[in-house]
Structures are given as C-alpha cells and as structure tokens.
C-alpha positions in Angstrom: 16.8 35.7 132.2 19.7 38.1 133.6 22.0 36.4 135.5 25.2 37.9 137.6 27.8 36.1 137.6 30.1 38.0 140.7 33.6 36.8 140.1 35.1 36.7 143.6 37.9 34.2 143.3 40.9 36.4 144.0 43.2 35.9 146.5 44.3 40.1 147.2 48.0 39.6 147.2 48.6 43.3 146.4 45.9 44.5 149.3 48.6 43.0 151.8 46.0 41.0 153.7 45.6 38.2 155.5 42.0 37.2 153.9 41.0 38.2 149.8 40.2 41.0 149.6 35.8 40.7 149.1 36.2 40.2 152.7 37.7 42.8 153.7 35.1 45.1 155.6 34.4 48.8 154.9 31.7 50.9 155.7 30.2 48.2 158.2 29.8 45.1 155.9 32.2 43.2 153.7 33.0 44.5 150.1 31.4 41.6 148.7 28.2 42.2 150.7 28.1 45.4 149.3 28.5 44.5 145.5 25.8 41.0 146.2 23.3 43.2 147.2 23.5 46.1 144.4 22.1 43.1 142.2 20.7 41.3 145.0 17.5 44.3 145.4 18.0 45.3 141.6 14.5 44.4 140.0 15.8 43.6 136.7 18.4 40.7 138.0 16.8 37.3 138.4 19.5 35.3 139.6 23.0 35.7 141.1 25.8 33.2 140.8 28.9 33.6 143.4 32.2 32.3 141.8 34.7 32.0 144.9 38.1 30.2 145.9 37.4 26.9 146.8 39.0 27.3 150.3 36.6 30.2 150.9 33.5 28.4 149.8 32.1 27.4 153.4 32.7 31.1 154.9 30.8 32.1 151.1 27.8 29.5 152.3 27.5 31.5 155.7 27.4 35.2 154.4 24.4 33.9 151.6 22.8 32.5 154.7 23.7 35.2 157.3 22.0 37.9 154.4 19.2 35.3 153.5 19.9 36.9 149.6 16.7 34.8 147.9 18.8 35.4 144.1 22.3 33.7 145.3 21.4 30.7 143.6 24.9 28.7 142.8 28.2 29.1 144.6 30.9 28.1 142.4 34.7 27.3 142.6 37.0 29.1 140.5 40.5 28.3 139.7 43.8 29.2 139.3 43.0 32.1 136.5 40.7 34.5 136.5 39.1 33.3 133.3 38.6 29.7 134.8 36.0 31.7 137.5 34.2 32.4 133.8 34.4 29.5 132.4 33.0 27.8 136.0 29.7 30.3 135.1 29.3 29.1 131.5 29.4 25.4 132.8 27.3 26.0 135.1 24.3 27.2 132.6 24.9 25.3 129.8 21.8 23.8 130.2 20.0 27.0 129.6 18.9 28.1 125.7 18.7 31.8 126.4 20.1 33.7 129.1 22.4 36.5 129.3 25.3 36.6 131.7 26.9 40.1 133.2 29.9 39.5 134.6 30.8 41.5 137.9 34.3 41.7 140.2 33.0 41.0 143.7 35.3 44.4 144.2 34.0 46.6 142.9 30.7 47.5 145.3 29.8 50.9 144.4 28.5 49.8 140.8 25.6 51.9 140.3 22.0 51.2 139.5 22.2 53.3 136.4 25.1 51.4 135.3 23.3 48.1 135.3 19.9 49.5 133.6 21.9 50.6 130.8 23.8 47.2 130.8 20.5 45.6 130.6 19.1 47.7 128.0 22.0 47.3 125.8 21.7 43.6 126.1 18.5 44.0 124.1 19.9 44.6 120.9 23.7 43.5 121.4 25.3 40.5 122.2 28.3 42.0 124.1 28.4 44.8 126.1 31.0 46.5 128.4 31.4 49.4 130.4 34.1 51.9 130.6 35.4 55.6 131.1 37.1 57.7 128.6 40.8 57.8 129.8 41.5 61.6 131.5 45.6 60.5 131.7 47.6 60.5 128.2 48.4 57.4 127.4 51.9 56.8 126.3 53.2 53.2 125.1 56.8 52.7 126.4 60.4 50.8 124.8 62.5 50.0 128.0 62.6 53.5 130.5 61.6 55.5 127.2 58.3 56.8 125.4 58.2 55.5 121.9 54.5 56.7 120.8 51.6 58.7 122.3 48.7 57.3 121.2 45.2 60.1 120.9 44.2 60.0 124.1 40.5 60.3 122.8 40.5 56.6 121.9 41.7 55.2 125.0 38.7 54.3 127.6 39.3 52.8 130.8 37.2 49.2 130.9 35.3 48.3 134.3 32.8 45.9 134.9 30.0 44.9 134.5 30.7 42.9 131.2 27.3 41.8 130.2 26.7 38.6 127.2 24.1 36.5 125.8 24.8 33.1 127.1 25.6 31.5 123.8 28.0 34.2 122.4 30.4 34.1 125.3 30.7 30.4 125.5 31.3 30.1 121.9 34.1 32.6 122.2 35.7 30.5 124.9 34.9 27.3 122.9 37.2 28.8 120.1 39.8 30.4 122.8 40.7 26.9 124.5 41.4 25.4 121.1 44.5 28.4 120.9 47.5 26.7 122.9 48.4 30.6 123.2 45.6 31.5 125.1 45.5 34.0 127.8 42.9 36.7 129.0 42.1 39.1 131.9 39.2 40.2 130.7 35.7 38.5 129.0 35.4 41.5 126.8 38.9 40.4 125.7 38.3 37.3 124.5 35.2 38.1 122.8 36.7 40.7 120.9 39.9 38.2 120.1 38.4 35.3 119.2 34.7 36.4 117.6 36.0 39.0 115.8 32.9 40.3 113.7 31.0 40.4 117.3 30.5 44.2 118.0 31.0 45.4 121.9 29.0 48.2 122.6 30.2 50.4 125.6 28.2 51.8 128.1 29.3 54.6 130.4 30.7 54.0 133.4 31.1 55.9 136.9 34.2 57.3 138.4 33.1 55.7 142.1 32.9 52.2 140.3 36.7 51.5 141.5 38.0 48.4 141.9 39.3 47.5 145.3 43.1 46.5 144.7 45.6 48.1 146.9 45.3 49.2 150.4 45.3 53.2 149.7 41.6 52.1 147.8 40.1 50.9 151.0 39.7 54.8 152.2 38.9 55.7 148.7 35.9 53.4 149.3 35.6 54.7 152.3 34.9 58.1 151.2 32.6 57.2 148.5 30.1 54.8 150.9 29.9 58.1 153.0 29.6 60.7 149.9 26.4 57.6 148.7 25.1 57.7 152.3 24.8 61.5 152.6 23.1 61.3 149.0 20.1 59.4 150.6 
C-alpha cells in the first residue's frame, strides 16, 4: 500500500502572505491543488493523507470536497514543528503491518510522474528513499564572514521531496529520536539517517522544476514552469 502523506502545515512567513502559502493560487488553482492531484490521478498511489494547520483544517475539508479527490482519505493536524506533521502520519497508520509512506511538501506541485515511479520502484528493494539533485553551486562551509573549507562539490546533492519509507522503518527511527532530549530535524531523511544509522538511503534523481515554493520571487518561477508543462501537452 503506497500512501502520500502531503505535509502542508506551514504557515509561509517568508512568502509575506496573508494565508500559508499551499493556498496561494498560481496558474488557476491553489499550489496545494496542484501537488494533491500529481498523486491524486497517479495509478501507483492508493491513498493520500493531508497533514494541515489545525486553523486551516475546515478550508482543507472544502477544497477535498470542492475536487471530489476519491484518495484524500485522512486530514490531519500538524503542530508546531515540521516533524510533528510526520509524526501525525505515523500515528495515524500505526494500525497498518505494511505500508510504505512518501512524504511530500504540499509546495512543491510540479513533482513529476517520473519522479514518483522511480520513488515507488526504489521502495521495492529499500527501506528509505530520497530524492535529490547534484549541487551545480560550490559549496563552501563558513567561520563568521570567512570561508574556512570548500568541500568537493561532487558530493553535495541538493535533497527535495518526495521522501519515501516503509511504514515500520520510519516510525522506529522516530521511536528512537524522541527518547534523545537533543532532538531536532527538518527533514525525515534526516532522522533516519541519524538515528538508524546502518539504514541505507538510496537517492533517486530529482527535477530542476521540482522547486519548493518559499519566497515570493518563486511564485513567477512557478509560474513559468506551469506554462513551460502546459505547452508540453
């Protein structure tokens, strides 16, 4: 059983808006009706799970109904960090044996259908899988306004999402994590890697137009890629 778990509990203070930023329309729909339905009409996704600020849960109720999306299946509340909107999604299916569990930012809606087949696939031999870009920027690693090192570029990938798990390796990573009183994470890859050590995390290749919707000079990114996709069809 795949399931999506689209982590839309942000708030969009860097976008400048009024509303988070899923909800913020381009190309005639909002972001986060763009990113539902990439999985939504994907044949190899059987269920979707919507993770969402609790105040934005009733306006979350109307867009499932208003798209009549047959996968949505939960609607959950996250919380104050990002890895709480997680942890709502392991909760949530702990009653299942076997199930894997690709996590998706509700903002980033130009993920790709070959990105998730190869997610999918991947998730038949491994039990972690991310997706990323090879870095094209050097990467330098800083003391105060000075460069101490510069690390080879060639090892330095750029992570996006999907991140994709069997059900029972993620939540025993998180078991372990929330015994650490040091515990912090941005990422699920992260804390796999942290706290399940010996668990390899395979990487599948992601897209350039797979950006992630964060400050206002992205919306015309966006913009530009929605029309560059809809001359493509």
């Amino acid at each position: 059983m795949n399931v999506v778990v689209i982590l839309a509990g942000g708030v969009g203070s860097r976008l400048g808006l009024s509303t988070p930023k899923q909800f913020f329309k381009v190309a005639g729909k909002m972001v986060i009706e763009h990113t539902v339905e990439v999985f939504e009409k994907h044949a190899g996704i059987d269920e979707i799970a919507i993770v969402i600020n609790p105040a934005c849960m009733a306006m979350m109720d109307e867009i499932v109904l208003k798209n009549a999306w047959r996968k949505v299946k939960k609607i959950l509340r996250g919380g104050a960090e990002r890895y709480d909107s997680s942890m709502a999604a392991i909760g949530a299916y702990e009653d299942l044996n076997e199930a894997n569990l690709i996590f998706h930012d509700a903002v980033r809606p130009l993920v790709t259908n070959r990105v998730v087949d190869d997610v999918i696939r991947a998730l038949e031999v491994y039990n972690a899988v991310g997706v990323a870009l090879p870095s094209v920027d050097t990467v330098v690693e800083v003391e105060g306004s000075f460069i101490d090192k510069i690390p080879d570029r060639s090892r330095f990938w750029r992570m996006q999402t999907p991140q994709a798990f069997k059900l029972g390796t993620i939540r025993e990573a998180y078991r372990i994590a929330l015994q650490d009183s040091a515990f912090k994470a941005t990422d699920d890859c992260g804390v796999v890697k942290k706290y399940l050590p010996k668990e390899k995390i395979y990487i599948v290749s992601g897209e350039e137009s797979n950006i992630k919707l964060t400050y206002k000079e992205d919306t015309y990114l966006l913009d530009k890629y929605f029309q560059l996709k809809k001359y493509a069809e």
